[in-house]
Z-matrix of the N, CA and C atoms (Angstrom, degrees):
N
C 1 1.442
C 2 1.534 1 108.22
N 3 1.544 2 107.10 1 127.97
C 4 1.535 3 92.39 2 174.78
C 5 1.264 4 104.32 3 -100.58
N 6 1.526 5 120.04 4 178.85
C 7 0.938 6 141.10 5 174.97
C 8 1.944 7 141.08 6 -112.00
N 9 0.898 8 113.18 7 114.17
C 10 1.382 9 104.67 8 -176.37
C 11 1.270 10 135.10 9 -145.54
N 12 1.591 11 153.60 10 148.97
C 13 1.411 12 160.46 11 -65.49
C 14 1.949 13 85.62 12 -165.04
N 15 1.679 14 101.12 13 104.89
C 16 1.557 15 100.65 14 162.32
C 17 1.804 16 117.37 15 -117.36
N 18 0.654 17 110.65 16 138.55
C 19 1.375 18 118.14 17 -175.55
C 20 1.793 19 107.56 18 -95.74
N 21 1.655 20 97.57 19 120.89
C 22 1.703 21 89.05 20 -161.00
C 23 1.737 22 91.37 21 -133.42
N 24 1.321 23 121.37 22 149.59
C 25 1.695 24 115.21 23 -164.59
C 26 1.645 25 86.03 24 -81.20
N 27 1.528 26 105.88 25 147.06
C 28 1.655 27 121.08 26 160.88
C 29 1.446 28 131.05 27 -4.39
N 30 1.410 29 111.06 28 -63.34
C 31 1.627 30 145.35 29 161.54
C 32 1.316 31 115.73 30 -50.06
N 33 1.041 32 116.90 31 -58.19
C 34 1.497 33 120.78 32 162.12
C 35 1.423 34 121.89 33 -53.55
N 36 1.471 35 127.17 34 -60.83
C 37 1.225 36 132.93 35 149.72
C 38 0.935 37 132.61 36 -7.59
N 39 1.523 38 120.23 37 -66.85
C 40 1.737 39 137.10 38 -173.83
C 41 1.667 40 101.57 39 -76.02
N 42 1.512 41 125.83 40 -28.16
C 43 1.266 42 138.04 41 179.75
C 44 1.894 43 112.19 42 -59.51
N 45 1.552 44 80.84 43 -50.49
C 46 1.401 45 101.84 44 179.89
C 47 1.731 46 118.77 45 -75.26
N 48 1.700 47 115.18 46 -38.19
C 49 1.329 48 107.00 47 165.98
C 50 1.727 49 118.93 48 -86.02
N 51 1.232 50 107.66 49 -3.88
C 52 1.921 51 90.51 50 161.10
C 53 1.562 52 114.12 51 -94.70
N 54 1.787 53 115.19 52 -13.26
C 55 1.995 54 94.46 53 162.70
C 56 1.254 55 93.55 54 -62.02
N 57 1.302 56 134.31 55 -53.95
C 58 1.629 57 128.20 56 -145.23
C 59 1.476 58 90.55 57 -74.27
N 60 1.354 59 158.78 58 -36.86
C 61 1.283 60 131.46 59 170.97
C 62 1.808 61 115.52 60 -60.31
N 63 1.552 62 87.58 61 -46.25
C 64 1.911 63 91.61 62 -175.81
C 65 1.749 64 101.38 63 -57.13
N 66 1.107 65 106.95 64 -15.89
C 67 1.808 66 88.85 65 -161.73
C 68 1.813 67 96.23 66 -114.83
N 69 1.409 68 124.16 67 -3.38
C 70 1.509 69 120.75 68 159.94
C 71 1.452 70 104.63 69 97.69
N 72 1.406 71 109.20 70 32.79
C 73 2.104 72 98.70 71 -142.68
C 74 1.846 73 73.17 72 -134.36
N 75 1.522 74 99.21 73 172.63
C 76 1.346 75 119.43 74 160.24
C 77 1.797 76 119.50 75 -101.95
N 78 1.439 77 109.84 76 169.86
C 79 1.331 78 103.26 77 161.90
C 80 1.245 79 130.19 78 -42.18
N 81 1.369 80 109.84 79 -45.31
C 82 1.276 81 114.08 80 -146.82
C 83 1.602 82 103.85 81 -83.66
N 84 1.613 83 115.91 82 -32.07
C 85 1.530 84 120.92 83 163.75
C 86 1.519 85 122.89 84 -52.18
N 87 1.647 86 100.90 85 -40.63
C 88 1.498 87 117.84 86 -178.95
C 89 1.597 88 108.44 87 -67.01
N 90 1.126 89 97.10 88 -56.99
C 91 1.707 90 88.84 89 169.05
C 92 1.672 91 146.04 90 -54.84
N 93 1.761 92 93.07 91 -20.23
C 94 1.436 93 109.28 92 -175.66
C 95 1.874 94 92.38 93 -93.76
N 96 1.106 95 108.49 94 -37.13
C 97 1.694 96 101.68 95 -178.33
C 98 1.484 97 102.17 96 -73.04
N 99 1.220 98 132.84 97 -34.36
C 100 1.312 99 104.83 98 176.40
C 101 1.572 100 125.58 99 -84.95
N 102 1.630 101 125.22 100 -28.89
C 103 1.208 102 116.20 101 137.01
C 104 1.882 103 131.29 102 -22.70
N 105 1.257 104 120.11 103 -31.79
C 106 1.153 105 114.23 104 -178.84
C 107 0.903 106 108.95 105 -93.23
N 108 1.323 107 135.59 106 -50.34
C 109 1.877 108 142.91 107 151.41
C 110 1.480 109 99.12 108 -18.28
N 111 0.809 110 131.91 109 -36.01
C 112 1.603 111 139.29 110 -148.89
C 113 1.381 112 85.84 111 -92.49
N 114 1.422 113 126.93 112 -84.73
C 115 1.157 114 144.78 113 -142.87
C 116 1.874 115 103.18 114 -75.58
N 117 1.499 116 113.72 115 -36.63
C 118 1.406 117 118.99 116 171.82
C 119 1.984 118 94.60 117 -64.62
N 120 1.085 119 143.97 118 -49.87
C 121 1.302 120 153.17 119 -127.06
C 122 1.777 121 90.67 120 -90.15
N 123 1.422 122 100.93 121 -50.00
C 124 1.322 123 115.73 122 -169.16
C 125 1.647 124 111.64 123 -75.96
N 126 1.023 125 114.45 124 -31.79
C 127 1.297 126 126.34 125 -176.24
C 128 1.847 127 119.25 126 -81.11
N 129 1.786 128 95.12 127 -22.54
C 130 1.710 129 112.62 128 169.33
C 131 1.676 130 103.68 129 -58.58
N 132 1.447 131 95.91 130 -65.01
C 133 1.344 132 131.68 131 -179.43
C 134 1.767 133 109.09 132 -26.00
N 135 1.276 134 103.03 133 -64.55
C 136 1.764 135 103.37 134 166.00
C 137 1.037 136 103.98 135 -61.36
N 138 1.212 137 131.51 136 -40.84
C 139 1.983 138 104.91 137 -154.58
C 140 1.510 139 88.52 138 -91.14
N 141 0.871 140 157.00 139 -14.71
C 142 1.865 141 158.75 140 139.35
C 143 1.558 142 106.07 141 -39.87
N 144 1.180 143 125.87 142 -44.27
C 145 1.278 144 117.32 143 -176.34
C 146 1.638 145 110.00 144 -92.45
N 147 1.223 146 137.73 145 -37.49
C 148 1.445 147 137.27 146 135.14
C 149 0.932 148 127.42 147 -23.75
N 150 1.468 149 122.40 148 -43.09
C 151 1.555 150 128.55 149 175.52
C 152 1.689 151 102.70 150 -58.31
N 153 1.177 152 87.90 151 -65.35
C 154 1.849 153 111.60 152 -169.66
C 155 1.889 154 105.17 153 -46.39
N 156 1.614 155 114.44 154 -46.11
C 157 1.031 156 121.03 155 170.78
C 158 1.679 157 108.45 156 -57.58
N 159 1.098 158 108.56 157 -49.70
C 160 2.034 159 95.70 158 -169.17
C 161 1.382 160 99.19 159 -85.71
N 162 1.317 161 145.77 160 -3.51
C 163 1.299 162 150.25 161 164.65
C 164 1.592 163 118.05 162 -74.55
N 165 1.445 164 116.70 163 -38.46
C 166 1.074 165 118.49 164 156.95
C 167 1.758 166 119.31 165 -84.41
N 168 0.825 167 126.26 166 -23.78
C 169 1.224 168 135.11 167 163.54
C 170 1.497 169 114.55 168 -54.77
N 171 1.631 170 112.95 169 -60.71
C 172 1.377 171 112.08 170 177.17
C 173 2.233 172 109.32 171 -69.56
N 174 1.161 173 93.08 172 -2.11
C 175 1.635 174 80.71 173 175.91
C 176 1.031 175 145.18 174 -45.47
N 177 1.522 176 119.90 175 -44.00
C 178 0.935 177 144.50 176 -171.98
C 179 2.062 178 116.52 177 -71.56
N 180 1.569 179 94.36 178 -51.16
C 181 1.366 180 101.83 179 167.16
C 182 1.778 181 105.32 180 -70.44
N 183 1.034 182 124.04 181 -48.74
C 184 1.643 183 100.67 182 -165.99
C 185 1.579 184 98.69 183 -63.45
N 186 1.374 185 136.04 184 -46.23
C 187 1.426 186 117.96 185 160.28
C 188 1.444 187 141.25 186 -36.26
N 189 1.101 188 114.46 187 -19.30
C 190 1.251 189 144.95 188 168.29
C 191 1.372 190 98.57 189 -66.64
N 192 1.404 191 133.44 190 -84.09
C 193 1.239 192 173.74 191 -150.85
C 194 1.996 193 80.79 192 -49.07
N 195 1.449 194 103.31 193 -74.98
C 196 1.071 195 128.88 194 169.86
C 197 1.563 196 129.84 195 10.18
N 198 1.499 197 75.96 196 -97.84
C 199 1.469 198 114.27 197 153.68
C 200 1.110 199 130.22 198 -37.68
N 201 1.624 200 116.86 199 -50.77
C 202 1.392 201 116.85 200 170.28
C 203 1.270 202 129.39 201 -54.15
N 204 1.590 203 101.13 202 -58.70
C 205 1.444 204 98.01 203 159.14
C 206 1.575 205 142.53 204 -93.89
N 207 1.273 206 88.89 205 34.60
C 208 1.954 207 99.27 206 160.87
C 209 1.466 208 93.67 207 -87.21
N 210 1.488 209 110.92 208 -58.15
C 211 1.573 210 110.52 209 158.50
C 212 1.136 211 148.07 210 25.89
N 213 2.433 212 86.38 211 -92.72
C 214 1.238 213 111.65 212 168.66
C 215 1.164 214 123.79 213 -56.62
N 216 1.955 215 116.14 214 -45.60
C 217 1.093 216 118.01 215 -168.86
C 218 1.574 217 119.73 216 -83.56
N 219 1.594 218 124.09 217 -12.38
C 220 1.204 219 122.12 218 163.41
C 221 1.559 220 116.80 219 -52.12
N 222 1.786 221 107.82 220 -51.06
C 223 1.634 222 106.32 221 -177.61
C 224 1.865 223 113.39 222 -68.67
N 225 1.273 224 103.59 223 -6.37
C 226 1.533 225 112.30 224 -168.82
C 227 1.834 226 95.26 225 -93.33
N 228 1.224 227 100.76 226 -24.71
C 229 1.607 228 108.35 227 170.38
C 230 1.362 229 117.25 228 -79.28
N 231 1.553 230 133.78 229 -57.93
C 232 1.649 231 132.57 230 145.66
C 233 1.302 232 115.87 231 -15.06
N 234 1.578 233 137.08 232 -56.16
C 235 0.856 234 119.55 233 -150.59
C 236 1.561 235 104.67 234 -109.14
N 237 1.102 236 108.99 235 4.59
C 238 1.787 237 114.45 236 -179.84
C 239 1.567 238 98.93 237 -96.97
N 240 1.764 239 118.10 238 -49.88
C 241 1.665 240 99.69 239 159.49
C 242 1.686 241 127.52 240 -73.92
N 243 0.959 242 129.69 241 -7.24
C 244 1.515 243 132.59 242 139.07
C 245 1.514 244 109.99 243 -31.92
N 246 1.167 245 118.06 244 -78.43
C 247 1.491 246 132.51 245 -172.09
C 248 1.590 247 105.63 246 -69.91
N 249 0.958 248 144.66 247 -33.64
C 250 1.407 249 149.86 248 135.08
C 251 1.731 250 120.09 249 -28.52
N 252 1.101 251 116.47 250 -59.36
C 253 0.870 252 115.76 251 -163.34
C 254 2.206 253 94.32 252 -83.93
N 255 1.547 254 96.34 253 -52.55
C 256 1.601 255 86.12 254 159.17
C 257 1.805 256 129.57 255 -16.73
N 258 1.454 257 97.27 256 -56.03
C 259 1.690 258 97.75 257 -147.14
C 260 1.981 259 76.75 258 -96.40
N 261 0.914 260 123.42 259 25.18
C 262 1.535 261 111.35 260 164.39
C 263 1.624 262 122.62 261 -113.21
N 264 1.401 263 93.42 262 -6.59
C 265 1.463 264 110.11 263 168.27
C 266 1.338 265 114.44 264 -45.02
C-alpha cells in the first residue's frame, strides 16, 4: 500500500475526524472507503449514461420497427374482417 499527503481545508477536517471517532475507524480507512464510494459511484454513473446514450440512439429505429408493424398488423386486420365478414354472408 502506498502512501500519500492530501491537503484538506480545516472544516472539512474536523467533519472528517468526528465520522472517524463516531464510526471507531482512522483517517486513513475513512479516506480509502470514501475513495471507493467515489470511484464505485462514478463508474455506475458511466454505464447509466452509455445506457441512456445507445437507448436514445437506438430510438429512432425501434420506432421505425414499430410502425411497421402496427402497419403489418393493421393490413393483417383488413383482411381477416374481409374474410369475416365474407363467411357471414
Amino acid at each position: 500500500m502506498k502512501k500519500i499527503l492530501i491537503t484538506l481545508p480545516d472544516e472539512m477536517l474536523t467533519e472528517v475526524d468526528t465520522e472517524v471517532l463516531e464510526e471507531a475507524t482512522n483517517r486513513s480507512k475513512f479516506v480509502r472507503t470514501a475513495i471507493r464510494s467515489y470511484l464505485k459511484s462514478s463508474k455506475e454513473e458511466k454505464i447509466r449514461e452509455k445506457l441512456k446514450k445507445g437507448y436514445l440512439s437506438m430510438a429512432q429505429v425501434n420506432l421505425s420497427i414499430a410502425n411497421m408493424c402496427i402497419s403489418a398488423d393493421s393490413e393483417q386486420l383488413e383482411v381477416y374482417e374481409e374474410k369475416l365478414a365474407e363467411s357471414e354472408k
